[in-house]
C-alpha positions in Angstrom: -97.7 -36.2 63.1 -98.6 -32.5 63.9 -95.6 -31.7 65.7 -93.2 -33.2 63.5 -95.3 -31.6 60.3 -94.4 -28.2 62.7 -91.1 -29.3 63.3 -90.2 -29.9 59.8 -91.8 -26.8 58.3 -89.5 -24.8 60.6 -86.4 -26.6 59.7 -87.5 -26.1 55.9 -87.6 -22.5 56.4 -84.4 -22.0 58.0 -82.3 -24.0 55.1 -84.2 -21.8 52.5 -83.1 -18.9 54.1 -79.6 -20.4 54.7 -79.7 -21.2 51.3 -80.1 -18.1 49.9 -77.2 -16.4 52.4 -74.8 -19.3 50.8 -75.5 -18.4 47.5 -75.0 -15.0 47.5 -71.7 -15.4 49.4 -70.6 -18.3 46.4 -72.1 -16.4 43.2 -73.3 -13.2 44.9 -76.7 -13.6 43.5 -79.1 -11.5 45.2 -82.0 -13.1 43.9 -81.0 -16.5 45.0 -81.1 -14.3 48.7 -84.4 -11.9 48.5 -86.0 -15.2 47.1 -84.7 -17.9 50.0 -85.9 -15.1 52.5 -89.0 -14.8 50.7 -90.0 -18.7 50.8 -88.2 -19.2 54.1 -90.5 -16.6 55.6 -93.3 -17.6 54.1 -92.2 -21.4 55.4 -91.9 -20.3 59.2 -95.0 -17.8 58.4 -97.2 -21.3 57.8 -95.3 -22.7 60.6 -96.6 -19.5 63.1 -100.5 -20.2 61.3 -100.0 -24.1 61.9 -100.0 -23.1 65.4 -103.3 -22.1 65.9 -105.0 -23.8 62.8 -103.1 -26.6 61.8 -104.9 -27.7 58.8 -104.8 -24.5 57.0 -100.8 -24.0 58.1 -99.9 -27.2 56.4 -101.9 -26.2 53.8 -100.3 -22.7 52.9 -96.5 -25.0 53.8 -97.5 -27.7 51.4 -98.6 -25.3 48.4 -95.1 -23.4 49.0 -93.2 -27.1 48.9 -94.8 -28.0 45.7 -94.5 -24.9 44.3 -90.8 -24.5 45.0 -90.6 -28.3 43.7 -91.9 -26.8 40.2 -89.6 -24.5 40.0 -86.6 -26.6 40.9 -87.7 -30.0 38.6 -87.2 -27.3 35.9 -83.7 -25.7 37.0 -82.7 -29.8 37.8 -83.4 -31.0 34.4 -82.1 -27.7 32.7 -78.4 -27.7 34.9 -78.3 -31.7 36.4 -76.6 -30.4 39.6 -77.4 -32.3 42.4 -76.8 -29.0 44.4 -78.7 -26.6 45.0 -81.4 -27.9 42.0 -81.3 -31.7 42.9 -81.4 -31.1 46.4 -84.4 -28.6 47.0 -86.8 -30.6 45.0 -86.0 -33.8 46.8 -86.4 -31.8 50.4 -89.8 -30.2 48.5 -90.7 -33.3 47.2 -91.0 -35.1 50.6 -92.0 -31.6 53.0 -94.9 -31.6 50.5 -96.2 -35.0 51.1 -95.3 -35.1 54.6 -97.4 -31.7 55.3 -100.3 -33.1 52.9 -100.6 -36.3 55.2 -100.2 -34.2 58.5 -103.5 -31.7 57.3 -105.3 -34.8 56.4 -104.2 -36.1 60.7 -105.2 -32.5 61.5 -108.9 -32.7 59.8 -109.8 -36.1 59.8 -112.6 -36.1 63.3 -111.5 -37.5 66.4 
């Protein structure tokens, strides 16, 4: 479960930072850029911690995915677009639980 916790949190950050490339070539909205590099970063930056200290890298990956989950339930039920609103909480939704259940693996004694 470590591994694909690791594996998933990299693949998260990637598509946020994809994400905000796409929009800013389809509306050219620099936030929607400086913020997906942001989170993306920060996504690959609890990836690079998960590394060495698993619990607390899931930890700071699972606070970002519920956090960025927050924010989209709000611009889902505001705009009812399935993309990008509908999509990123869904994706948040399940990295969140997945990375919650992969720190309790990593703490939980052998």
């Amino acid at each position: 479960m470590l591994l694909i916790g690791q594996v998933a949190m990299g693949v998260y950050g990637v598509l946020l930072i994809a994400g905000g490339i796409v929009e800013v070539a389809r509306d050219g909205s620099r936030i929607s850029l400086f913020a997906g590099a942001v989170c993306g970063g920060i996504s690959l930056g609890a990836l690079w911690v998960s590394l060495s200290d698993p619990a607390m890298g899931f930890l700071m990956g699972g606070m970002l995915a519920f956090l960025l989950a927050g924010i989209f339930i709000n611009r889902f039920s505001a705009t009812r677009k399935l993309m990008p609103a509908g999509a990123v909480l869904v994706l948040s939704l399940a990295l969140g639980i997945l990375l919650l259940v992969a720190r309790h693996e990593a703490i939980l004694p052998k």
